[in-house]
N, C-alpha and C positions, 0 to 999 in steps of 0.2 A: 455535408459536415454534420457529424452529430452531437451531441449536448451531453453534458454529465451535471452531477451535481455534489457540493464538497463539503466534505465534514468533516470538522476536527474537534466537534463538543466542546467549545469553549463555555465555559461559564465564571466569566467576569465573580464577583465577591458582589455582596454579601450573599453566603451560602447557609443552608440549613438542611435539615437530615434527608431531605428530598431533591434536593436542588438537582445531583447527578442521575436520581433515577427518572427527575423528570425530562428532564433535554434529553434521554436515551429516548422517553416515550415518546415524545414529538417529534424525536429526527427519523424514528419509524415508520411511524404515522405518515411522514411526510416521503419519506421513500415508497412505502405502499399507494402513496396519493401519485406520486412522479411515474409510478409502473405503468399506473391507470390512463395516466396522462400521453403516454409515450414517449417519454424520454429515455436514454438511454443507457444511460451510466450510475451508478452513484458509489464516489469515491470514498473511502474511512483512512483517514493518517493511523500512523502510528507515534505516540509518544509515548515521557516517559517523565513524571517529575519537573512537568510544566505548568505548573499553578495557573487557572484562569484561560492562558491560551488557547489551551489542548489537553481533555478530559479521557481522550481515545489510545487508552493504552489496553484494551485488548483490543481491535477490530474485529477480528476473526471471529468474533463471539456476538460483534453488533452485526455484521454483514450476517451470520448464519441464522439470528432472527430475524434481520430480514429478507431473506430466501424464504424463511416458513411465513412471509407474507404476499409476496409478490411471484412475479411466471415469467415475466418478459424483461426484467432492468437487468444490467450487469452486476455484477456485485465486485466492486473494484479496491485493492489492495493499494493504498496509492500515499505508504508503501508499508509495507514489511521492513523492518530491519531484517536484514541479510549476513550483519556482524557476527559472528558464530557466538560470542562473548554473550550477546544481549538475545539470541534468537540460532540455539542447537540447529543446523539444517536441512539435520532428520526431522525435527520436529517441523518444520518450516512445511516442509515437504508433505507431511502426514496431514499437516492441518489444513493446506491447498487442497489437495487431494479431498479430503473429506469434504471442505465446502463446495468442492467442484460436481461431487455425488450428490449431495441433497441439494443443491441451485440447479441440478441438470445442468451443468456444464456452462456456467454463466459468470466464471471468475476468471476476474483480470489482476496479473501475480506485479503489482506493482515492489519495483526493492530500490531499496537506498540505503545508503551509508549515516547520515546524519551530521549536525554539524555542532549543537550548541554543545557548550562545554559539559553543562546542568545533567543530560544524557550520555553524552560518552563519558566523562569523568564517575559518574555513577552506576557503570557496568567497568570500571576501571579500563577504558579502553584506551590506548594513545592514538590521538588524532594524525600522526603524522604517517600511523601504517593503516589507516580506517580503508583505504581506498582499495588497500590488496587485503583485507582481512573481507572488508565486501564482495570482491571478485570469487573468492575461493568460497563464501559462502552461497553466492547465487550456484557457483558452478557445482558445488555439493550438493546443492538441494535439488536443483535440475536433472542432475545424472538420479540421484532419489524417485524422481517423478516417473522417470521412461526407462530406465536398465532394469530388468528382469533376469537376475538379481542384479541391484547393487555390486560394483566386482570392490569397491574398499576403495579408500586414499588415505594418504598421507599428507598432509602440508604443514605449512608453519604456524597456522593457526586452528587446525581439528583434525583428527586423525580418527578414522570409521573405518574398519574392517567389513570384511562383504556381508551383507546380508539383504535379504527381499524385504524392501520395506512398501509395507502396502499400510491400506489401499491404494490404488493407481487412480489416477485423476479419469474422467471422463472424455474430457477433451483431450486426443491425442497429435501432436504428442504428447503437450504438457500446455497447459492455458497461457497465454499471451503474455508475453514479458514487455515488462515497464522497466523506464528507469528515472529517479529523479533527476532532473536537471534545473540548477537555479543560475547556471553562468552557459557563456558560448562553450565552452570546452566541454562541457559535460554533455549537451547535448552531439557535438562531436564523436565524443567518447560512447554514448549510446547508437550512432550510426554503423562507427566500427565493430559495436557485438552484436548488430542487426536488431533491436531491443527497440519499443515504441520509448520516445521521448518525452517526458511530463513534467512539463515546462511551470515551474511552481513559480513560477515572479510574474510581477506585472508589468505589462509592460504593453505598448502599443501595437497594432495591426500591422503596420509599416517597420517597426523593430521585426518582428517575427517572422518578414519575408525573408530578412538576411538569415533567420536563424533556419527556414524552412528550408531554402536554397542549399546552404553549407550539411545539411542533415544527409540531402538526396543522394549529394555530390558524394561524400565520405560514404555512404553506403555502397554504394556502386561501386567506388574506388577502393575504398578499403574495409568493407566491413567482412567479417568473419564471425558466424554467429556464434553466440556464449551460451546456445542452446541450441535446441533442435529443430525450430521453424524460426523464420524473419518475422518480427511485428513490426513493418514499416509503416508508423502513423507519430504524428507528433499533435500531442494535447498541451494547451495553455488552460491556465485560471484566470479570469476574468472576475471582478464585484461584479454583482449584478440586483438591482431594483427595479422593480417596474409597476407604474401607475399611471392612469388617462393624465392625471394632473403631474406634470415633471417637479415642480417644486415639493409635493406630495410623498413620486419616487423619492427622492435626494431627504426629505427627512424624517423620512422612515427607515434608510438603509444607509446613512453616509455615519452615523455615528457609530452604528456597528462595527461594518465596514472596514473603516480608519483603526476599531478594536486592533483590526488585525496584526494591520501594521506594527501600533504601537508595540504590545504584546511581544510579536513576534521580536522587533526589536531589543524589548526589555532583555528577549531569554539570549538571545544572539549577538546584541551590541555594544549596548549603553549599559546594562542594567546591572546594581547589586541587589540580591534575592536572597531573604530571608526566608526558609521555611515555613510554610503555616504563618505565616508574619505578614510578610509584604504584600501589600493591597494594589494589585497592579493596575484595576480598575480605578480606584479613587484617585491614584496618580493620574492617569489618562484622564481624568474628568478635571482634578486640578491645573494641570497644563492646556488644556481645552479653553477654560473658564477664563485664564488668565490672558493668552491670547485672542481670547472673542469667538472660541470657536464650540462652546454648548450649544446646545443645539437651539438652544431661542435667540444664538445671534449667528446662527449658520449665514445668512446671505451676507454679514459682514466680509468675509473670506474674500468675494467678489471683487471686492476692492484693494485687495492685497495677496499680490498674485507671488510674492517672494515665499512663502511658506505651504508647508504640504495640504494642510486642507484646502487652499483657495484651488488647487487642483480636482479637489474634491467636488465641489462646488460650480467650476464653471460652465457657462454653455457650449463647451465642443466636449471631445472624448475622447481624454486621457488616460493614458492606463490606470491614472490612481482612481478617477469614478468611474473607467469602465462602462459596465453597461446598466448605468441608473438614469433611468429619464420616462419617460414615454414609448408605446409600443413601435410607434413609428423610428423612432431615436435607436433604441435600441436595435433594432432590423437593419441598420443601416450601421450601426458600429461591429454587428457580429457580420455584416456583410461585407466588410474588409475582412477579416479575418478569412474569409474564405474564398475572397481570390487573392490571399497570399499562397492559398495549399494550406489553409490549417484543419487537421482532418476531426478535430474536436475542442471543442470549447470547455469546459465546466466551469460552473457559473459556485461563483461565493456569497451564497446570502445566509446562511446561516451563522449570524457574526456576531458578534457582543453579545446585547440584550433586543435584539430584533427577535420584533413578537412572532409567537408562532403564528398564530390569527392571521398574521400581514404576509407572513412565508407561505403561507397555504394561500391566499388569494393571488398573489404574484405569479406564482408556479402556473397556477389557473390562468391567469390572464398571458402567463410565457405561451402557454400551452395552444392557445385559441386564437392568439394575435401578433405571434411572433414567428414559431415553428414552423406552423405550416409548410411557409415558401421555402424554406430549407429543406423540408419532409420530401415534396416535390421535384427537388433539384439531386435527391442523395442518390437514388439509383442509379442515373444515369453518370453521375458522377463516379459512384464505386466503381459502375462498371468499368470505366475508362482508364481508372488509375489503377486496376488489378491488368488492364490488358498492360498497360504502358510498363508497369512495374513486373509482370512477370518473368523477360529476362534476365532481370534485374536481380532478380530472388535467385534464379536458378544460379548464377554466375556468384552469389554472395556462397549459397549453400555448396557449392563444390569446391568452397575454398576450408570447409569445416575439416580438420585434421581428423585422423580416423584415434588419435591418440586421445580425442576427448572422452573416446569412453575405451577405455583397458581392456583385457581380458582378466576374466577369473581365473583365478591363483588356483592351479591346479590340484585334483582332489582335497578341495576345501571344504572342509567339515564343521557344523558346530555339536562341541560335543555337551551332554550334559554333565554337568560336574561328576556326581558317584559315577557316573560312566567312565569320565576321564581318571576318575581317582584308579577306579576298578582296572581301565586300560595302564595304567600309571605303573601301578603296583605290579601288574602281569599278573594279577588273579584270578584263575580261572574259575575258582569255586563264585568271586561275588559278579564275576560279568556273567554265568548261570545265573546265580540269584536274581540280578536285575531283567535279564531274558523271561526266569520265568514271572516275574512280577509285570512285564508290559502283557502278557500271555492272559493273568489274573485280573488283572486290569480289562485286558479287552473282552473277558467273559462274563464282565459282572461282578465278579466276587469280592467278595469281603476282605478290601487289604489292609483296615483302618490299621490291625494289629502289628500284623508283617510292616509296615510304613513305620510305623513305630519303634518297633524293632531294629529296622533300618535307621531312622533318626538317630535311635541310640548308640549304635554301631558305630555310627560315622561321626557323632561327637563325640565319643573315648577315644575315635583316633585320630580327632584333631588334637582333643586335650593331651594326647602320649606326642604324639608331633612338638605341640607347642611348650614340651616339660623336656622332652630332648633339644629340642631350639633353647 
């Protein structure tokens, strides 16, 4: 089983002119520290107009700094918008492609649809077609990746004529495909396009054998990939704190933590959202305070096991505290997970206002008192489940229709404008002219004037064009 690590930049209120550029430097910092360490992953969301929650609306731009820090982590998409609307997927494609050049081949192409209103309503998107505007984006940007050229499409939500869009990614065919899943269906739904699972809810070790089991089955039975290799793995998100002293872990990392929750609730559930207004911290702290749950009367919880912190708070291991406790505690919570088959954990500690100071030392202590035994057990584990799973792949992969990727549209040209004008018109004299000017061109000379000339030419006969129109 291997380990990642998750980032959404939240930064709770109150803010000031550095508050964003500081949590970029520290969650750097702390990916370059996790490379060191050996760990394996580290995830970047994407959002978009999420106040406090989630500060990561470019990733691609925090993952590509740090690749210019690190040799050995993944650098993981987890995810991309794929909606054509919020995320062109040419561009999608280019910009994969390109971090997959400078990481040396170390990017995981996470993609999702999204769900809160604040984001789709704000790329005007309707939620009721996100799921087939998703599909047609992953599958555009995909054929982008590996077709030499591009042969074009058509759909109902982007239409791209053929062209070679480069650079081509490193890892061929194309880097690992993800997909979000927060319900059973989704993960389902990712089986079926052979796609790794990334299981964004919380939820317990013994919940995810059912989800593990149902993943296998549906791939086998009915997957058909949505790309050009299988990524059959399934990752959850996990809290995670860790401390010698368990009371220590739990109150250093449950307050964050719980940010999450709330947060995410406010932009997803419950919440009305003022712009620039709403203080969605202060709220979280005032409903805390009120039910006993600030953090100088956290152990109150204990006693009142009807509401979501006491969950937080108690001695076994719930999904909602996860993996905060002590090093031994925690070993033993991520060691369900992995004889249910969960092929990767990532760990949520960079949450609310949890110090950098206490993230850097946890990481450390994950690193030295926790992994190991896992480090130990993964090889021979990989190797077992690539032998078990290889017919398994071969039988998904020959169910891939040969229609996913087209032919090109026969002698398909692009032309350049004056050319096309030139060809247009059936001018012989200016397709000469332009012939001898790529001529003058490739000898050096001096065409500033001639270009000129050219320029002029060809805006008198827009202007006579656009006076006869």
């Amino acid at each position: 089983m291997k380990f990642g690590l998750f980032y959404s930049h939240a930064c709770p209120r109150p803010w000031d002119d550095t508050s964003d550029q500081v949590k970029l430097e520290q969650a750097l910092e702390q990916v370059a520290f996790a490379d060191k360490l050996g760990i394996d992953y580290a995830w970047a969301v994407e959002h978009h107009f999420l106040e406090e929650y989630s500060h990561s609306a470019a990733p691609e731009l925090f993952l590509t700094a740090a690749a210019m820090r690190t040799k050995n982590i993944r650098l993981a998409h987890g995810i991309v918008h794929t909606i054509p609307a919020i995320n062109h997927p040419v561009r999608v494609a280019e910009r994969i492609a390109t971090l997959d050049l400078l990481s040396k081949g170390r990017v995981e192409f996470g993609t999702g649809e999204g769900s809160s209103f604040a984001e789709l309503d704000g790329f005007n998107v309707n939620p009721k077609q996100k799921r087939e505007m998703w599909e047609e984006g992953v599958r555009v940007a995909v054929r982008c990746l590996t077709e030499k050229p591009f042969t074009g499409f058509k759909g109902q939500f982007v239409t791209v004529p053929p062209r070679n869009v480069v650079p081509k990614p490193m890892q061929q065919p194309h880097p690992p495909l993800w997909v979000a899943c927060s319900r059973r269906d989704t993960i389902h739904m990712a089986a079926q396009n052979g796609m790794g699972a990334l299981a964004f809810a919380f939820f317990d070790p013994e919940e995810a054998k059912h989800w593990v089991d149902d993943y296998y089955t549906t791939l086998e039975n009915e997957g058909v990939p949505i790309g050009d290799a299988v990524n059959a793995n399934i990752a959850t998100v996990t809290t995670y704190f860790c401390h010698h002293d368990e009371e220590e872990a739990i109150r250093r990392g449950s307050e964050g933590v719980n940010f999450i929750g709330y947060s995410l609730g406010h932009y997803y559930v419950y919440g009305k959202h003022k712009p620039n207004e709403t203080n969605v911290w202060e709220e979280y702290q005032k409903l805390r305070g009120e039910k006993g749950f600030d953090p100088n009367a956290v152990k109150m919880a204990q006693n009142n096991e009807s509401v979501l912190g006491a969950k937080a708070v108690e001695k076994g291991s719930s999904g909602l505290r996860g993996a905060m406790g002590t090093p031994a505690q925690v070993r033993d919570y991520l060691r369900r997970y992995e004889e249910c088959g969960v092929d990767q954990v990532i760990l949520a500690l960079t949450a609310g206002k949890n110090k950098h100071e206490h993230i850097m030392e946890t990481l450390e202590l994950f690193a030295k008192e926790v992994m190991p035994e896992f480090k130990e057990r993964e090889k021979e584990q990989a190797a077992k489940k690539a032998e078990r799973l290889a017919p398994i792949i071969k039988k998904v992969m020959a169910r891939k229709p040969a229609s996913d990727h087209p032919p090109m549209p026969k002698d398909y040209e692009i032309v350049a404008t004056p050319r096309a004008i030139a060809e247009g018109k059936g001018s012989k004299e200016f397709n000469k002219w332009l012939d001898d000017y790529a001529v003058d061109v490739a000898t050096g000379k001096d065409i500033s004037e001639k270009l000129a000339h050219a320029n002029t030419g060809l805006d008198a006969g827009s202007k006579n064009k656009t006076a006869k129109s």
